[in-house]
N, C-alpha and C positions, 0 to 999 in steps of 0.2 A: 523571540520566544523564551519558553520557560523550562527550568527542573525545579517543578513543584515536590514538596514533602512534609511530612506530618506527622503526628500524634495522637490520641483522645485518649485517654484512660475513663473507659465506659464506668467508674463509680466517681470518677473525678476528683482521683488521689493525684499527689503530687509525684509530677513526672519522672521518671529515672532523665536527668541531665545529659549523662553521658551520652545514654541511645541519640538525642536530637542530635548531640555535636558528631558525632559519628556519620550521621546521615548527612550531615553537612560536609563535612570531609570530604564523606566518600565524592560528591559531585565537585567540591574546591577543590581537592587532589586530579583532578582530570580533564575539567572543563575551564575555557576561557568564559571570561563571566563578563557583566557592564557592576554589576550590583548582584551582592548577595546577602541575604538578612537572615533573622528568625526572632520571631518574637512569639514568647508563652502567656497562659493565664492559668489558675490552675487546675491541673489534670487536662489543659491543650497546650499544643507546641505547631506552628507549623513556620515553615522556612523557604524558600524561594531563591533559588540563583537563575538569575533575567540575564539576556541576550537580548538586546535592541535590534531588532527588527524594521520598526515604524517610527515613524516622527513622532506620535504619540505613545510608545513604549518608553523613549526616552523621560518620560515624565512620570513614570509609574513609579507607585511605592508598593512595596509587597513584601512580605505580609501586609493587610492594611485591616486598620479596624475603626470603624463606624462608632463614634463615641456616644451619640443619641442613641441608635438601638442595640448596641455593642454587640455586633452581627462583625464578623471576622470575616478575608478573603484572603486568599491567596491563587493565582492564577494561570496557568500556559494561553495565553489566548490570541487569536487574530478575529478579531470580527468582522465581517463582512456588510451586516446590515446594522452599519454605525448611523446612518442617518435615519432610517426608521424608529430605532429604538432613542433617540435623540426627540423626537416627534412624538410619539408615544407617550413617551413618560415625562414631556413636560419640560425637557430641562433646557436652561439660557443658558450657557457658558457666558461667562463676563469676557470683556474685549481681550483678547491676546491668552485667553486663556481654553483649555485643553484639555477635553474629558478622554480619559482612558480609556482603554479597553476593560478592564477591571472595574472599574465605577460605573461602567454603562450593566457588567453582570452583577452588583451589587445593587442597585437603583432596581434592577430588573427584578432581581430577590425579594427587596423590602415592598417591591406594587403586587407582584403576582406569584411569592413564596416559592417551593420549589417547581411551579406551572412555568417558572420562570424560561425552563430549559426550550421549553415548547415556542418562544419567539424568537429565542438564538440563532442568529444564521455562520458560521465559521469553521473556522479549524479551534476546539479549547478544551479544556480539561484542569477543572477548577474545584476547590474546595471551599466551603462555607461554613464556618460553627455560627449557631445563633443563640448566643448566650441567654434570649429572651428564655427558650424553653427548654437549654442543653442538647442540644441537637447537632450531629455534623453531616453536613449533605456532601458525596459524590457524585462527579458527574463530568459525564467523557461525550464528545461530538457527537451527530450521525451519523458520521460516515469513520468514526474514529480516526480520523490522522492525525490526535496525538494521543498516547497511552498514558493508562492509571492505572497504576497494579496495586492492592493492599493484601493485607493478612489481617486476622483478629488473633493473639497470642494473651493469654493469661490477662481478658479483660483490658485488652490494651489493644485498639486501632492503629497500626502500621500502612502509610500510602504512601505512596511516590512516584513520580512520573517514570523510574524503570525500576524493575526488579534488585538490581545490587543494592540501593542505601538497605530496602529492606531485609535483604538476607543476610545484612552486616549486622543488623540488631534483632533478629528473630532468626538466628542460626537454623537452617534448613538441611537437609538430606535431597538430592537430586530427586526427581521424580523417574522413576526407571520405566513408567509409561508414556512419558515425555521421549526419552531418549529412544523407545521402541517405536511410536510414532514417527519421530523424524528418522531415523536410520530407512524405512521400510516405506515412508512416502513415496506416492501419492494411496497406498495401500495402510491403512491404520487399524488401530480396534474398534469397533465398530460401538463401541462406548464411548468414541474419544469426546474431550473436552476442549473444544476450540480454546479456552478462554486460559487454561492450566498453562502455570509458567513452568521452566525448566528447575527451578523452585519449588521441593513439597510444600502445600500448604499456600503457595502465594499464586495470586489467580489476578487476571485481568477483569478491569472492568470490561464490559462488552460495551459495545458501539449504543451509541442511544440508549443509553440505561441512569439512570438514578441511583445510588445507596443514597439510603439514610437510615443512621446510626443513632437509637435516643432508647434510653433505658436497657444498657446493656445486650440491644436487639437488634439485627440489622436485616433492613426490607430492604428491597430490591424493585423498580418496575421501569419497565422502557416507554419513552416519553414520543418515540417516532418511530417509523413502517415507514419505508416504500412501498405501495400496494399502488392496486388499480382501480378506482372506486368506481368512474364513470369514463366513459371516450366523450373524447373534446370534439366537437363538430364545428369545424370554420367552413367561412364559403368557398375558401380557395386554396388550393394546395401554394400560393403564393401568401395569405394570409399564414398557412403552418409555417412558410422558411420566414417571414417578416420576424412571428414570434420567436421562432427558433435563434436566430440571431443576435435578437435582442434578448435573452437571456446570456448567452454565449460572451458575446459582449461585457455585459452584466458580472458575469463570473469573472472574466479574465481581468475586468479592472478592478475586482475583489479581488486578485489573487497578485497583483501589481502593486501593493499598497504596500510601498519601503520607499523610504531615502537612500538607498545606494543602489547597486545595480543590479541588474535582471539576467540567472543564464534560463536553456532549456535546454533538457536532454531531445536532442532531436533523431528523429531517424528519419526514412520515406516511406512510412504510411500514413494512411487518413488523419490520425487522431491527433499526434505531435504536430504534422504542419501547419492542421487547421488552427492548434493553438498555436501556434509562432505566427501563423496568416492574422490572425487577430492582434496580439500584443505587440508586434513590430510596429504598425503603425500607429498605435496609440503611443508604446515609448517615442517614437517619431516626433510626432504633435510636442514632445514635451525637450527635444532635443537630447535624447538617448537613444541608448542601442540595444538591441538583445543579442546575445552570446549565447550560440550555438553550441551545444558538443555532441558529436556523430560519432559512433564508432565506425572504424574499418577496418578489416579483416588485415592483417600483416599479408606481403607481398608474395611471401613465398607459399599463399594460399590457393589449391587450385580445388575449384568443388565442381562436378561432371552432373549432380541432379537440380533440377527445373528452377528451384528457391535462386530469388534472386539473394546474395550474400554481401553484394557490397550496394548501399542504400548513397552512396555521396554522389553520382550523377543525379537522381531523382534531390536531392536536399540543395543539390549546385543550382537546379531551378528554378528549387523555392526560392532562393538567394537571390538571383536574375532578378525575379518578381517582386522582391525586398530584399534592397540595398544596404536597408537599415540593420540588416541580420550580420554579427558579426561572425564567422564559423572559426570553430578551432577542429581537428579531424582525430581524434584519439585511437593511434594504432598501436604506440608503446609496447615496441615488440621484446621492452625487457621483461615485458610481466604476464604472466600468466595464471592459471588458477591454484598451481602448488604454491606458486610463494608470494601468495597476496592472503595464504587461509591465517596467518598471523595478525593480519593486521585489522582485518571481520573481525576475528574474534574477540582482537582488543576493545572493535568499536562498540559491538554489538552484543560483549558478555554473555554471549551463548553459541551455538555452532548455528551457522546457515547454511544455504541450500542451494544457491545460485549461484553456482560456481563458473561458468560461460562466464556470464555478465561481470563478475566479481572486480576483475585486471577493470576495464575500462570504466567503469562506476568509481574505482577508488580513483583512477586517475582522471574524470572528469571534476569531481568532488574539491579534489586537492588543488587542481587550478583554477577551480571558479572561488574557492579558500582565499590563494591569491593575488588574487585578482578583487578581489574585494564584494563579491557577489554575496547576497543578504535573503534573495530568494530563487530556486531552484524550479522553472516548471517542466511541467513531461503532461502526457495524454495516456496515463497507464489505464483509467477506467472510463476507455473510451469503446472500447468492445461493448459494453454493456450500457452506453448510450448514445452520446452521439454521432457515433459509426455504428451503432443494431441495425440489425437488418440481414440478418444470415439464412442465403439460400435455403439449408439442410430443415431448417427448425422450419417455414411457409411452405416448403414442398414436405415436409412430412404430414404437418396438418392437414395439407389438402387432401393427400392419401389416405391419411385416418380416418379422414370425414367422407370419402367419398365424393369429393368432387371433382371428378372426371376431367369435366370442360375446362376447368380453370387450369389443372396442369397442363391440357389440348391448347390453353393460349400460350401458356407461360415455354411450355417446346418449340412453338412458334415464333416466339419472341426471341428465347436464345438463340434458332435461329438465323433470325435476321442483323439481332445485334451482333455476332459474332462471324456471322457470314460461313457459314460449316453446314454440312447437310445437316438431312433429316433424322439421320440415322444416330451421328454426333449429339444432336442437339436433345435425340430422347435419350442418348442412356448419360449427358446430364444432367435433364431431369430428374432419371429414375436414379440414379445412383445417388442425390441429396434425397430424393425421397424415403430412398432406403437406408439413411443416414446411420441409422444404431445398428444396424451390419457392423460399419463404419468404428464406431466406438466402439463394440464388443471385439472388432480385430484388434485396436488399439489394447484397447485391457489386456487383450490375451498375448498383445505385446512386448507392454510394458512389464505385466508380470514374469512373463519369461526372462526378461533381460535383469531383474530384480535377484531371480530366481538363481542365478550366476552365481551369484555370490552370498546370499542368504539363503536362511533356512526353510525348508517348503512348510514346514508344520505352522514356522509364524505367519508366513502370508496365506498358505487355508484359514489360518482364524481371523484375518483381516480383512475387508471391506474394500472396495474402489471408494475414491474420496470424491464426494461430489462434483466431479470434471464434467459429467454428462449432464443434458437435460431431461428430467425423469417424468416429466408431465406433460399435458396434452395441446396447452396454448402457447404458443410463441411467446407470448408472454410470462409466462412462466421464467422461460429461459433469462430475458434480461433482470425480473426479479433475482434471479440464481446469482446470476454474475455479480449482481450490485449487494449478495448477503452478507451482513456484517462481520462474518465470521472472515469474509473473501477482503473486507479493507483493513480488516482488525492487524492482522500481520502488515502490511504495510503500514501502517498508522506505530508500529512498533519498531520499526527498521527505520521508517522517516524520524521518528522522535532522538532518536538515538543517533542518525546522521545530523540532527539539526544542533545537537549538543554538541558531537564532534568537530564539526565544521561554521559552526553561526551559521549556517543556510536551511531556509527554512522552504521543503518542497511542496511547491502549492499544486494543484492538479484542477484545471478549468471544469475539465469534464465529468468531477464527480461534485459540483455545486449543487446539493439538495432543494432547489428553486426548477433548478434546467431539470433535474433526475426527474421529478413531480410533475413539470410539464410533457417530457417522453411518455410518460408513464399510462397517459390520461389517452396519447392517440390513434386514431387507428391503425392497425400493423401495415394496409397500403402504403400509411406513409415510409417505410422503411425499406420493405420489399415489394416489389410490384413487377410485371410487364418486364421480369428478363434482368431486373437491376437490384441488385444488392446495396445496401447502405445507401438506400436513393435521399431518403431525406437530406444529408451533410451533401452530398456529390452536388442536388438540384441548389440548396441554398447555397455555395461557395464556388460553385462550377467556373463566374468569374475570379476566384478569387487566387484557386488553385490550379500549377501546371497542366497539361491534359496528359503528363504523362503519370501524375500521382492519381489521379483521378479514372485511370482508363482499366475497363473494366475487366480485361483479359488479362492484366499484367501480369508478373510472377507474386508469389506471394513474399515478400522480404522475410528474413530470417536473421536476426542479432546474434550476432555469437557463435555465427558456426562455424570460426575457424578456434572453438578453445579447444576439441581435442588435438588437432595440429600444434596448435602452441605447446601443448605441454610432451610431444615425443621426443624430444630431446631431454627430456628428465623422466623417463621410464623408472629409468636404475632405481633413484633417489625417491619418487613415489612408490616403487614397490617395497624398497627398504623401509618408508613410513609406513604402510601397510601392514608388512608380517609384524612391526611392532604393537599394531594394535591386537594383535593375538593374545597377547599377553593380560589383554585388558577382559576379564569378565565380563562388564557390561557387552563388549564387542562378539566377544568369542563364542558367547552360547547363541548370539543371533546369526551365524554364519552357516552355511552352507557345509559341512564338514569336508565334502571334495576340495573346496578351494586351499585349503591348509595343505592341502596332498599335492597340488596342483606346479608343476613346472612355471620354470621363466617364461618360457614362450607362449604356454596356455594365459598367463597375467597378464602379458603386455596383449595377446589379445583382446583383453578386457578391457585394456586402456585405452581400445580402438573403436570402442562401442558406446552409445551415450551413456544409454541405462546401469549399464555395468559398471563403467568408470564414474559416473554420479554415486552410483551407492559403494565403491570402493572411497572417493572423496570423502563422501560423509562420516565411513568410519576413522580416516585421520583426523576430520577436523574433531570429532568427539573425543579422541586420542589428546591432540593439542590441548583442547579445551581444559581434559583434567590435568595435564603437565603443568599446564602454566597457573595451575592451584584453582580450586573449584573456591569461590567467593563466598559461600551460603553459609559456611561456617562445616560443610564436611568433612569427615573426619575417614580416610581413604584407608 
């Protein structure tokens, strides 16, 4: 993969030099490179430091520029549908020879202009000047997993695949509704701007969107939707898993495409296994292995509620069933979420928010690092496809609509599947039917626990963040889950681990082919007759244990032994806390009791998710400005 960066001076005066080399720096200074370039013309600049990924990255040149139409590129890209667009457009590669990823979105530019975006299938985020008409085109995936951030400054286009080169050369002021957002999440302003960086003035492209930049003016428009246009009618629910598979398939060896070696973050749900069920034995056929990494809870973890906590018996299975899986078990009981917020913040040049997960992500990362691993896969947006199918959202519909008889089958059915009275089996019904109970307790949950330690006046003005489903059609809901705004952060966390690490993390289950095919079918196939997530269960049923599969099981739960891990550093987290007292940004957003507040009343706090989440976040934003704010702030 790539860190893409850039320049245009919109009158097309000649460049200030230094800003380029600086943007240069800033990625030469911190990332391991294969090739890093930059080449100008005048009033453009754009620049590339490449990570070989692919057998064909190895051959890229970037910057590159097209001497016949003298159309420029520069590129972050993995393509997916290299052999379509090869077809397409006509092209013979001579013997032993080897078209890019970059020359296939290049080729694709000069047949079908910026329409070009609309036959890309990938992970990319690429830049164009076409010298024919002075024009520079933006343009980031559909599902953005990778990022492009710009600013426009004094008739001057600043882009780069992450916010720092440009805040080095377009000096910024923090955004202080960045920081009230994150502090107060999943609660924001109800103005928020999904796409605003922690940078005044620098803003993300959004997922599936277009800029282009020509006469001083820059338009905007998105080039792809997931929508639902029409339901797909086959003759057999064996006809749906045929296709379903063969997409799946599809994706996974799209998402296999390197010369060195393959991990995935694995755990024991649906969506991870089912991709490891797939990729093991295709790496098989080819004499490789896939490398597992499973978190486990550290030993002195005892948890008393229902959630299963440690997912390695259910992944030992998948293992049984594929040989070819190689596991490593990540419990690294020296690390936990206080003293791994150093090293987020180095990667990620902003504060984060996933603090649980934080300790065994850096330590899965750092050994698949090396170990020599080139691509990373996980099933993170697999809720929202090829595991949909949630109880709550089919039995509310029915209830909304009035159809009696169908929840009178569906109580029948749990049932029998479950083997529980009648009595059991209706108030599961009713209680998914009565689902937004459900999330209005939660809300009232979460804000309370928020409420500990911030100030009430800011979360009255703040909003719930889209968590819930607020519309009428089940469908609805996996549109929700799949919104750009829900991959756009990810697509920004991955960019940024793929630079720190050369692993580039591919995700089967959000392939915009398989998305587009869910999208189109009937919700039976998902939920039906007492089963959840039937679609993946029926197609893979031989594929996967009958204990990952089985429909009563507990629900697993990652990460819940971080507040354990961290009581033994009470002292030392409260001590970084009242520190941030000190900090204005922090101190007017707080709770004013907490300032008042005893040892013992604190470390209560350290005992509870919500509380301890939103105490985290005011260190890491603490950290953040200590270790010097990058934008050119002036504190």
């Amino acid at each position: 993969m790539s860190a893409i960066f850039g320049q245009y001076s919109l009158p097309r005066e000649p460049l200030n030099q230094e800003d380029l080399q600086i943007m240069l720096q800033t990625y030469k200074s911190k990332y391991e490179y294969d090739r890093l370039q930059i080449r100008e013309t005048k009033g453009v600049g754009l620049g590339c430091l490449l990570q070989c990924v692919t057998l064909e990255s190895r051959q890229e040149e970037l910057p590159f520029r097209d001497s016949e139409s003298n159309v420029w590129i520069t590129a972050d890209a993995i393509l997916d549908n290299r052999e379509e667009l090869v077809r397409l457009l006509g092209l013979l590669p001579g013997e032993g020879e080897i078209v890019t990823d970059s020359r296939l979105i290049l080729a694709s530019y000069l047949k079908w202009g910026d329409r070009c975006a609309e036959r890309l299938n990938g992970i990319f985020a690429f830049a164009i000047f076409d010298g024919r008409n002075d024009e520079m085109l933006l343009v980031r995936d559909q599902r953005g997993m990778r990022s492009l951030a710009y600013t426009i400054r004094q008739s001057t286009l600043y882009f780069a695949s992450t916010v720092a080169p440009i805040a080095k050369v377009a000096p910024s002021r923090y955004s202080k509704q960045w920081l009230q957002n994150y502090l107060t999440a999943p609660f924001v302003a109800p103005d928020t701007d999904e796409y605003r960086s922690i940078y005044e003035g620098i803003r993300y492209l959004p997922p599936a969107h277009i800029m282009k930049v020509k006469d001083g003016k820059a338009a905007f428009r998105p080039y792809w939707t997931l929508e639902r246009p029409f339901e797909l009618s086959l003759a057999s629910d064996e006809d749906y898993e045929e296709r379903f598979r063969s997409l799946l398939e599809e994706a996974t060896k799209a998402s296999l495409r390197t010369d060195s070696s393959v991990g995935i973050l694995l755990s024991g749900g649906l969506d991870s296994t089912t991709v490891a069920a797939v990729a093991a034995p295709m790496l098989e056929r080819e004499g490789r292995r896939l490398h597992s990494y499973t978190h486990v809870p550290i030993s002195t973890f005892k948890h008393n509620g229902k959630e299963l906590v440690n997912e390695r018996p259910l992944v030992e299975e998948l293992i049984d069933m594929y040989p070819s899986i190689s596991p490593t078990w990540v419990e690294n009981e020296a690390l936990h979420a206080f003293n791994v917020i150093d090293d987020w913040v180095d990667i990620l040049d902003q504060p984060f928010s996933f603090f649980g997960n934080a300790p065994w992500m850096l330590s899965c990362y750092e050994q698949a690092a090396k170990k020599g691993h080139r691509v990373m896969l996980n099933g993170k947006n697999g809720n929202g496809s090829i595991s949909f199918g949630p109880l709550n959202a089919h039995y509310s519909y029915l209830r909304k609509h009035g159809r009696w008889l169908e929840l009178a089958r569906e109580t029948w059915h749990q049932k029998r599947l479950r083997d529980i009275s009648w009595l059991r089996a209706m108030r599961i019904v009713a209680g998914n039917a009565l689902s937004h109970r459900g999330s209005s307790k939660l809300i009232a949950e979460v804000r309370a626990g928020l409420s500990l330690v911030f100030s009430p006046v800011i979360l009255e003005h703040s909003t719930w963040n889209d968590m819930q489903n607020k519309k009428d059609s089940p469908f609805d809901l996996m549109l929700q889950l799949s919104a750009p705004h829900k991959t756009h952060h990810q697509g920004v966390i991955h960019t940024l681990l793929s630079l720190k690490y050369n692993i580039v993390t591919r995700d089967p289950t959000g392939y915009v082919p398989l998305l587009s095919f869910l999208a189109s079918l009937p919700f039976e196939q998902f939920v039906s007759k007492g089963v959840h997530k039937r679609l993946l269960r029926r197609a893979y049923s031989d594929k996967l244990p009958a204990s990952i599969l089985n429909l009563t099981r507990d629900k697993g739960i990652q990460s819940a032994d971080w507040l354990h891990r961290i009581e033994h550093e009470h002292d030392s987290i409260l001590s970084a806390f009242m520190e941030c007292i000190g900090d204005s940004n922090i101190r007017t957003s707080l709770n004013q009791s907490i300032m008042q507040s005893g040892t013992d009343q604190l470390r209560s706090l350290l005992r509870q998710w919500y509380p301890a989440s939103s105490i985290f976040r005011c260190i890491t934003i603490e950290r953040y400005m200590r270790h010097g704010f990058k934008g050119g702030e002036q504190r």
